[in-house]
N, C-alpha and C positions, 0 to 999 in steps of 0.2 A: 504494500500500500504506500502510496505518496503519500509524504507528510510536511508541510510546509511553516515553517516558522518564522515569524514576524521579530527584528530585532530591530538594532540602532542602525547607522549609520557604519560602515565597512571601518574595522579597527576600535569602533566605539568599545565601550565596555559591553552591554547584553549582544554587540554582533560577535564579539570573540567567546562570548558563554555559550551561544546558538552554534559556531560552528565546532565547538569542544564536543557537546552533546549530539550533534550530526555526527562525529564519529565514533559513539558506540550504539547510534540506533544505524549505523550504512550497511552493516552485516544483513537484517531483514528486510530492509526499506527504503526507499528512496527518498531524502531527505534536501528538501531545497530550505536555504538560508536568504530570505527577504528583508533586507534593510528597508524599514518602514520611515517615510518622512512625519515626523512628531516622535517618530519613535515610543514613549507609549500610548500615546492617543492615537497612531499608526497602526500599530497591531492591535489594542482594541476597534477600530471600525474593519479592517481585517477581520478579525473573527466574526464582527456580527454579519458583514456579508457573505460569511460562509469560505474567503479565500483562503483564510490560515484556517488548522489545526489548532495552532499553539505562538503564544505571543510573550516576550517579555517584556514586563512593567515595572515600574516601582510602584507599590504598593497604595500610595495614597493614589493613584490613577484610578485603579480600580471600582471604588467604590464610589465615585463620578461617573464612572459608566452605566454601571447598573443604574443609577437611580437616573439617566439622563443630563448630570446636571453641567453645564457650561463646561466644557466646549463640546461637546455632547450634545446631538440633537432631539436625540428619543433614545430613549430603556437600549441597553445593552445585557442581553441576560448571558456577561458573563459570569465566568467560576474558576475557581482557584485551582491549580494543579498540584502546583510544588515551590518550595521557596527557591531563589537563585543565589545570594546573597544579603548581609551587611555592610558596607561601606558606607568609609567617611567621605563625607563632602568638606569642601574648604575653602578658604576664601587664600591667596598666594600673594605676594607682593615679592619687591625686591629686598634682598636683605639691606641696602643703603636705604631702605625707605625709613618714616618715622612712625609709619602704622606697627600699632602692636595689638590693639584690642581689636573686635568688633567695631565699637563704638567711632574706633578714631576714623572709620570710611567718611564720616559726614563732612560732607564740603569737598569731598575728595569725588573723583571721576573714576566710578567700577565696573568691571564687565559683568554684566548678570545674564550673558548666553542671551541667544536670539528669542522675540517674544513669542514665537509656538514651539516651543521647546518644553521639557520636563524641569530641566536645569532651571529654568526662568520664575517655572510655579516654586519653584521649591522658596528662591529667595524672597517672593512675594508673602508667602508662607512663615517663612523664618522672620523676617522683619517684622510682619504683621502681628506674629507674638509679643515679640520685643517693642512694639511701640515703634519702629524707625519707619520714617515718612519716606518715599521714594523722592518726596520735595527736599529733601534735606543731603544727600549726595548726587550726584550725574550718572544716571544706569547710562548704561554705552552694549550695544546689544551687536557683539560679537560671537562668532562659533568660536569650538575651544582653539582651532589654529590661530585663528584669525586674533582671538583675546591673547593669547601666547606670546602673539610675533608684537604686540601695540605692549605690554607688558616688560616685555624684553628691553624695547624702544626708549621707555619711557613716557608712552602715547597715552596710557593711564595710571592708574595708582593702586589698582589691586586687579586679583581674575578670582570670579568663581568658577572653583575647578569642581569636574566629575570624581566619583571612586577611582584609588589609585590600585592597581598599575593599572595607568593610563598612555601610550604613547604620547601622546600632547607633553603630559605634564613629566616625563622622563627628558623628554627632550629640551623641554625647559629648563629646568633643574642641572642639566650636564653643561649649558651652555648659559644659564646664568646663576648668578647666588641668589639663595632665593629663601621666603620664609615665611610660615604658616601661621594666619592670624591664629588668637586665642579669645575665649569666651570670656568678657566679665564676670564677675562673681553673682552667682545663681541664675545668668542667661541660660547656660545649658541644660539644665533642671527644668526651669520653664520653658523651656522649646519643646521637650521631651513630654513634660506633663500633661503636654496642651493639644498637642498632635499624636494619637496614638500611633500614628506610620512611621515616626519616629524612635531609634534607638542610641543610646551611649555607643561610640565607638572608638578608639584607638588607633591611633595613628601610632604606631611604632618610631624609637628612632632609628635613625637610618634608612625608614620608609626610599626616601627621595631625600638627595644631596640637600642638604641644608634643614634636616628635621634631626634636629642634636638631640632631644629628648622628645619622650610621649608627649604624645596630646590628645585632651580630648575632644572629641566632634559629632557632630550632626550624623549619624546614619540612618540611612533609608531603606527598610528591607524593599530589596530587590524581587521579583515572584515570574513564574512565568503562569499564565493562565490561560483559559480555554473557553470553550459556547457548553451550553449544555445542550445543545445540536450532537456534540463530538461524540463518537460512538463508545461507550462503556469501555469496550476491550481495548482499546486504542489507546484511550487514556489510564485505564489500569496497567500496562503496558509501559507506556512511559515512562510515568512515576516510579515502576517497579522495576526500571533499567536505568534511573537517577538514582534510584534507592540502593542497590545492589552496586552499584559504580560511582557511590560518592566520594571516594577515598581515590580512586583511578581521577576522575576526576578532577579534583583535587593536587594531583600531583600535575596534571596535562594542563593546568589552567588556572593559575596563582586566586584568581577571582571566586575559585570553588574549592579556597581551601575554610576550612570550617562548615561547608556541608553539611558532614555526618554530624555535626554538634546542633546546627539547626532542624535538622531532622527528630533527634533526640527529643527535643521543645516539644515534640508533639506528644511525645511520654508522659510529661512533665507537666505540660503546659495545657493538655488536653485540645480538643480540636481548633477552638477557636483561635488557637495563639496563629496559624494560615487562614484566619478567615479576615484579612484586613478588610475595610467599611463595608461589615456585614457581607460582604461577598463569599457565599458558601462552598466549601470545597464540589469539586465535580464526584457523583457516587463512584465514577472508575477511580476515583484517587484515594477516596475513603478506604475501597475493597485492599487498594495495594497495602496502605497504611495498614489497614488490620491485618492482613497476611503477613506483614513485615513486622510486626509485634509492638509498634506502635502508636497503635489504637486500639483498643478495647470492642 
């Protein structure tokens, strides 16, 4: 059976997770890897027209789908498959810059990614908690090259980057000194509180040249999802060949490491910890989950 998967843009983060998992479902299937424009608003209208199988989102997408709501024109009944990841998002500047907090953006000129993008919602989102007015810094609406190369330049004065490893932000990093804003005192608490798509994440040092200590950041669980169109077995199928190959995975695909520990959450955490905005898993992924002794 063809099965078609909806991701980012070629090299993005969900198109290098999409074509990780195209090679251990290629032994039964033929699998095509669609970079969608919006990326997750891309592959959810994908699904609902029936062209994808299976899409990668971030998670607060989701449950805009289903209910219709902006930029969403009508009900998307989609459903959850399987998580993809954690990752931190961040905000990057030069290391000769004088930004160190969040805070210090205002008055300052930042790239918040192009406005139909995920990247875009997220900063609209993040501010929106925090009280920061878009009237109070210069959004400058770059893709992440393109925010990279004006960064580099000096063309602005911070970038919001995606999850790392990112080739964008690798590239930047080798070729300038570079340094990751930090959250005021109890921003991250409330960003987290407030948004449940939201997670605490770590940024490693050493992550990327100029990340001298941990930090902590905004993560967004990652999900790939599905129509409840999809056929039972297909999607039990899947999940049961992410689930069996999280650790394979994982080694093929820096982005899929800590899989098997998200997977775990479902033990733990009971179903709902995959059902982000009420979006309910699909029954072929329930079935695999309970064969895999992670659901009850």
């Amino acid at each position: 059976m063809d099965i078609r998967i909806g991701t980012s843009e070629i090299d993005g983060t969900f198109h290098r997770q999409g074509m990780a998992v195209a090679d251990i479902l290629h032994p039964n299937h033929t699998v095509e890897i669609e970079p969608m424009a919006g990326s997750s608003v891309g592959s959810a209208l994908g699904l609902h027209t029936g062209h994808l199988q299976f899409g990668f989102s971030a998670s607060n997408w989701v449950g805009r789908a289903l209910r219709g709501e902006d930029p969403f024109k009508e009900p998307i009944e989609i459903r959850m498959a399987a998580p993809a990841n954690v990752g931190p998002m961040f905000f990057v500047v030069r290391a000769d810059s004088g930004l160190r907090l969040i805070d210090d953006m205002k008055g300052r000129k930042v790239s918040v990614n192009v406005t139909n993008s995920g990247m875009y919602q997220h900063t609209r989102t993040i501010f929106g908690i925090l009280g920061i007015s878009f009237d109070e810094f210069e959004p400058v609406h770059l893709g992440f090259e393109e925010g990279a190369a004006a960064l580099k330049a000096g063309e602005i004065d911070a970038q919001w980057q995606c999850p790392i490893p990112n080739p964008v932000m690798t590239e930047l990093a080798a070729s300038t000194d570079v340094r990751v804003l930090e959250y005021g005192p109890g921003q991250l608490e409330k960003v987290i509180a407030e948004a449940a798509f939201y997670r605490r994440a770590i940024m490693s040092a050493g992550a990327f040249r100029g990340v001298e200590q941990a930090t902590a950041q905004v993560g967004v669980l990652n999900v790939i999802a599905t129509h409840e169109r999809v056929e039972h077995e297909l999607v039990h199928e899947f999940v049961m060949t992410m689930i069996t190959n999280a650790k394979a995975l994982g080694e093929a695909q820096e982005l899929y490491r800590g899989l098997a520990d998200l997977f775990a959450e479902l033990k733990t955490e009971g179903q709902s910890v995959f059902e982000p905005g009420g979006v309910a898993l699909h029954p072929g992924a329930v079935l695999a989950y309970q064969e895999a002794g992670l659901l009850p």
